[in-house]
N, C-alpha and C positions, 0 to 999 in steps of 0.2 A: 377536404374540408378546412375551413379556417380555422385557430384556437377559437374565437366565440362561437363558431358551431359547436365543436367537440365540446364546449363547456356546456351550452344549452342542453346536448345530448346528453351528456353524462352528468350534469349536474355540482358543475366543477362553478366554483362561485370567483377564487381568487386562482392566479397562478406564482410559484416562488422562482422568478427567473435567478438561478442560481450561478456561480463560479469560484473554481477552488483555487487557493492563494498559493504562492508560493511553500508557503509554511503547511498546508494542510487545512486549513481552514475554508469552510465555506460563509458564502458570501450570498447577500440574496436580497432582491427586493419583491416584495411582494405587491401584485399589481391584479386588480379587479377587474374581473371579465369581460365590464365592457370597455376596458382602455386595452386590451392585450394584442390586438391585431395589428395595432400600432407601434405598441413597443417594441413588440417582437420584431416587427420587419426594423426599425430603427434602433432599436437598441435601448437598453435600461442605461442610466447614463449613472456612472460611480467616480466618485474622485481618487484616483487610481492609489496617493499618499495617506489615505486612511485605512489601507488593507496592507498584507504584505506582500505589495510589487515595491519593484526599486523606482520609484517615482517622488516628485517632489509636493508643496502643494500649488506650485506655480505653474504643473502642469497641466493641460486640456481634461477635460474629463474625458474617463474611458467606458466603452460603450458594449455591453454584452450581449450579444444578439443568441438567443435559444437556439437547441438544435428540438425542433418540436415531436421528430421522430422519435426522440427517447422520454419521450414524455411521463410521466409517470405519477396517476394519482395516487392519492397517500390512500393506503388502504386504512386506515388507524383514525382519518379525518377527510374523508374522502368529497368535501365541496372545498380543497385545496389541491392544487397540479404542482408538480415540483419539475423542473427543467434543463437540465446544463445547460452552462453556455460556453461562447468563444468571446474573448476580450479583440475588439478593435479600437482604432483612434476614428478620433470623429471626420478623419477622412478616408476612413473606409480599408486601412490597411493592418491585418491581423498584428496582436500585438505579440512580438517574437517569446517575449519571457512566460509566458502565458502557459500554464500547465498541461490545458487540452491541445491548444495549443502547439506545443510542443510533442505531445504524444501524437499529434495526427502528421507532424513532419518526422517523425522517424517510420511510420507508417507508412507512407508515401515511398521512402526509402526500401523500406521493403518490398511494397507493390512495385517499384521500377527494376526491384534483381528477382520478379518472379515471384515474389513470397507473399504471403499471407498467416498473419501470428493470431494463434488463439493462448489464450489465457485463462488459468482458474484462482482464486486464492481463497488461502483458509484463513480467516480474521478470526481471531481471540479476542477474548475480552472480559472486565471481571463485572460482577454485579455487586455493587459496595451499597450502601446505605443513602439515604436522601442526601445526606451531610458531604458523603464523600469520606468520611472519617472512618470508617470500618467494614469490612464483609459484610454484605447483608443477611447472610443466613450464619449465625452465632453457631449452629451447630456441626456447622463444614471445618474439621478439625482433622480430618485424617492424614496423615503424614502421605501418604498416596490415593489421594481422591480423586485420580485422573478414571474415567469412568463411572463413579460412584453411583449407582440409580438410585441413590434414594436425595441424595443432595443434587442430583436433575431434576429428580422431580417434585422439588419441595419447590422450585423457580416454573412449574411447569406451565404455568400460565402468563409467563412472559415468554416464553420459549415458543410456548404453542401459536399466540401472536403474532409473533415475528417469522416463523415459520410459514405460518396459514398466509399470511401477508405475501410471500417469496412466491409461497404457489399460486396463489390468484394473478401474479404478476408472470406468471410462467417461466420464471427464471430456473425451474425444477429443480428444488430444494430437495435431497435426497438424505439428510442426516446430521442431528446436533448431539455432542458429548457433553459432559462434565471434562473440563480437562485437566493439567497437573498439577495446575496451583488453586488451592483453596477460592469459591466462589469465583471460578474462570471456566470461560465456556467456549464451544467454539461449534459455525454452523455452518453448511458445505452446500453451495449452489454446483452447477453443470453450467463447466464451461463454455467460453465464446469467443467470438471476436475481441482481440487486446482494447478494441475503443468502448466496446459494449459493456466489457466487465469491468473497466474502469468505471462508465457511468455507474454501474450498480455498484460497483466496491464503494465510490463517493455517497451514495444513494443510504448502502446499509449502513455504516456507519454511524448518517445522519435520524434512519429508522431507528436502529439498537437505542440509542440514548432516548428517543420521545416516547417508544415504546418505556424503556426501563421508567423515565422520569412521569408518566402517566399509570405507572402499578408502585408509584415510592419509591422508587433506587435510581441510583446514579451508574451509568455504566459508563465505563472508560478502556480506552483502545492503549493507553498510557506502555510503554515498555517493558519497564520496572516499577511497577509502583510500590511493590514489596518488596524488600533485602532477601527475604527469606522464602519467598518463593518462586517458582517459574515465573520467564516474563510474557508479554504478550506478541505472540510473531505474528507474522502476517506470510506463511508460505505462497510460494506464488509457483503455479505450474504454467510447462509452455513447450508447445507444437509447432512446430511451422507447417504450414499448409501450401499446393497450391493456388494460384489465385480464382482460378476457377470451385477450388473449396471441395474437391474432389477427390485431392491423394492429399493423405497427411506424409508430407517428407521425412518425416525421423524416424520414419517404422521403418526397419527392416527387420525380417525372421533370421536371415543371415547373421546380421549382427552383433555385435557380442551385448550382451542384455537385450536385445532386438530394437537397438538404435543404430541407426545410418549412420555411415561419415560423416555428412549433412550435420548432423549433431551431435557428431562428436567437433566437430569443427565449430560449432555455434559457444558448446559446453566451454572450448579452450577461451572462443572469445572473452567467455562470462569469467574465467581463471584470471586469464590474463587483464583484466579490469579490475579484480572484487575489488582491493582496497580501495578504489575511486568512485566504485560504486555503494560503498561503505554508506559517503555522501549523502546521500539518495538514499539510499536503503533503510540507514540507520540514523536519520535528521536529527536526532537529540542528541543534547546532554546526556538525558538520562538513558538512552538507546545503549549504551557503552559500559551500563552495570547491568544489560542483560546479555549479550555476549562476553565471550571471555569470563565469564561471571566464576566463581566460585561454587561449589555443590549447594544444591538448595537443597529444601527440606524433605523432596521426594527422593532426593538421592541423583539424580542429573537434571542440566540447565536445559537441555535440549534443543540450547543454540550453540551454534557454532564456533571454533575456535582457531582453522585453521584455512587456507586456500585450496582445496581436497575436493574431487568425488567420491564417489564410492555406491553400490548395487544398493538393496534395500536396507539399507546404514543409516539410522538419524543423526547420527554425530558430525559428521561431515557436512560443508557449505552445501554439497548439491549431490542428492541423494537422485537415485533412479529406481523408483521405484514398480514399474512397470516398461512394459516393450511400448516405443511412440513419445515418450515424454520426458521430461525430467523435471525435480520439485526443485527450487532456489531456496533457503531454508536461512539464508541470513534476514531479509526482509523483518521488520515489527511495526507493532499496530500504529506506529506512528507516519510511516513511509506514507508519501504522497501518491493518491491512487495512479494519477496520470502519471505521472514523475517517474515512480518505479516502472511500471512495464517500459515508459521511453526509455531509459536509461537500460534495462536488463536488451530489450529488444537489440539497444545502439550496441552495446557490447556484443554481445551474439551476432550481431550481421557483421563485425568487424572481424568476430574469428573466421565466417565463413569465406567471407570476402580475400582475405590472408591466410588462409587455409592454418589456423592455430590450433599445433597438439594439445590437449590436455594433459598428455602426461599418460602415467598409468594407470589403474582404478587403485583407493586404499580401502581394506577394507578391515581397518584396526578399529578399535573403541579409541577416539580420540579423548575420549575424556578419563580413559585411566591406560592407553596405552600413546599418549599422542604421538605425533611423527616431530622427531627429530628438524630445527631451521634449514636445514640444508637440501630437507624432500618437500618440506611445505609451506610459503608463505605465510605469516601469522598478523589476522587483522589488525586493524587500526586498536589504538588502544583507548582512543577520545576522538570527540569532532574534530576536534584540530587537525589531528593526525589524518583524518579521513579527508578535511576540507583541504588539506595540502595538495593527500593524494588529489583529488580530482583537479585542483589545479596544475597541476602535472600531466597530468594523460591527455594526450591529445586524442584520441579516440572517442570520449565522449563531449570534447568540448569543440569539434569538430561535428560529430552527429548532433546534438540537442542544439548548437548553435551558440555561437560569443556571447548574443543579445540578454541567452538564459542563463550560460554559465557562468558569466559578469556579475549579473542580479541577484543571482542566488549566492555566491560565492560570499559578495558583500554584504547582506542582508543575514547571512547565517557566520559569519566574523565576528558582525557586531554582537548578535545574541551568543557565540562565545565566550567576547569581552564580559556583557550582562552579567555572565553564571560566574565568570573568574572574579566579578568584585561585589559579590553575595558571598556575606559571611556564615559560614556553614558552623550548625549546633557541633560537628565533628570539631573543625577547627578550633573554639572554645572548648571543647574538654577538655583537647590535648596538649595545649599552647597556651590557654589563659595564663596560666604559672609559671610560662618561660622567666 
């Protein structure tokens, strides 16, 4: 069927041909059902230097053609379709920096050694006030309200929502918490394909906030937004399969935690990158007052602070928490949906590829027993530190490609610069009197 069938059908009136920026932002024209046949097969036309790609404004406009399989109407407003797309030039040749982009060429990378990568993530998030200014629920006060049922369900109609929404779209939503920081929550779909759950990861995001912003609150995927509380992460699980989608490669009963060589070779990969994955992972400024962070108010950050696995361990970069899998636990709500899995994926085919130990399992409390510099690498301490790293590793600037790691490199320097010549209320209390 064509989109203006499907829309006749379903009663889809506009569609949001969307794509996400290098920054995390999405991007979108919204285009009425009887122009969509059109656009779609040529593309919605964008001026590439009003978004954040590394472009100028002297450059061609760039032209986002949908992927109509992942189509996906808004359950919340549903005579609107919302769409990913892929960035070309107007003559027709994918645009390299491009975030989907780029995730469906490390993809590819995998598909030609055999592999097929599935993916899950757990996104957090807090529910603040219309303003933005405060918690929305004044009564979410407890110094450990990670579970709390009655501060879930005082929210339980934005939850129920969003929820009800995941299942109609059959993405099998299995389970939402209250989680450790005051008015933070977090909701668990059944993973899939790395390209499928990126669409949806870009997807919820964009739901969570219209939902929030349609019951009075603002909701934000933000890092840190609080000093004193948990920040917002973004775990990210991950399989390899193969490509027939038959045998999940990292299970073994053998094994020790019942993971294969296979991944423990993938895990070394992902060791042997973090800091450059940092990058990526951790895109902010502010990404770097939630790791390494100081004890918050529940009593641990429950992000990471060293280069470490470890069995069913939160404290470590990458926990195993089950036989077949392993969680990535540096990841926050900031991380670029497509970006991250490319870059996690790119490091993981590099270990396997090079066959990279990980080392040995730790299985200390890294946050009141941590591992001494000389057993564990210790993350970046700021973007800087992390944008160096990844300019340094040729593993990832080799898999995601020159074109992206050029672009983003530059374009995430400059907002470096930005934050270093903003004067901070800190600054001022401590210095005015110098």
């Amino acid at each position: 069927m064509t989109l203006s069938q499907i829309a006749q059908a379903q009663g889809i009136r506009y569609f949001l041909i969307s794509f996400t920026d290098l920054f995390g932002i999405q991007r979108s024209k919204l285009v009425p059902a009887q122009s969509i046949d059109q656009l779609a097969a040529e593309g919605a036309g964008f001026a590439g230097f009003a978004t954040w790609v590394d472009m100028t404004p002297a450059d061609p406009d760039i032209l986002a053609i949908p992927d109509q399989a992942q189509l996906i109407q808004l359950p919340w407003q549903p005579e609107v379709a919302w769409m990913p797309a892929d960035l070309y030039t107007v003559t027709g040749e994918p645009i390299k920096q491009a975030p989907r982009v780029v995730l469906k060429r490390v993809l590819k990378q995998a598909e030609d050694l055999g592999y097929r990568i599935k993916t899950g993530v757990e996104c957090e998030y807090f529910l603040l006030s219309a303003e933005g200014t405060e918690l929305s629920d004044g009564r979410d006060r407890q110094s450990k309200p990670c579970y709390d049922q009655q501060a879930l369900m005082r929210r339980y109609e934005v939850i129920r929502e969003i929820c009800d929404a995941m299942l109609s779209l059959g993405w099998g939503a299995y389970q939402t918490d209250h989680e450790d920081g005051n008015g933070q929550f977090e909701m668990n779909w059944k993973y899939a394909d790395a390209l499928i759950t990126a669409d949806r990861h870009a997807f919820f995001k964009y739901m969570v906030k219209s939902v929030a912003e349609k019951h009075g609150f603002r909701a934000t995927f933000m890092p840190k937004p609080f000093a004193h509380l948990t920040g917002n992460g973004c775990h990210t699980h991950l399989s390899v399969w193969d490509t027939a989608d038959q045998e999940n490669l990292f299970a073994d009963p053998q094994g020790e935690l019942g993971l294969s060589s296979l991944a423990y070779h993938f895990i070394g990969g992902v060791m042997y990158s973090a800091e450059a994955l940092c990058a990526i992972a951790n895109p902010t400024v502010n990404s770097y007052k939630r790791i390494n962070a100081p004890v918050t108010a529940s009593g641990a950050t429950w992000s990471p602070n060293t280069v470490s696995y470890s069995g069913n361990n939160r404290t470590h970069t990458i926990r195993i928490p089950d036989a077949g899998r392993f969680e990535f636990r540096l990841p926050d709500g900031a991380a670029n949906p497509y970006l991250l899995a490319a870059a996690l994926t790119a490091a993981g085919l590099d270990g396997i590829t090079q066959k990279r130990d990980p080392g040995v399992r730790r299985d200390n409390n890294s946050y009141t027993d941590p591992l001494p510099a000389d057993q564990a690498k210790k993350l970046p301490a700021n973007l800087l530190d992390a944008l160096r790293c990844l300019e340094a590793n040729e593993v990832l600037r080799r898999s995601l490609g020159t074109p992206f790691t050029t672009a983003y490199l530059k374009l995430k320097h400059q907002e470096w610069q930005q934050a270093c010549a903003c004067i901070t209320p800190w600054e001022l209390e401590t210095t005015l009197d110098c």
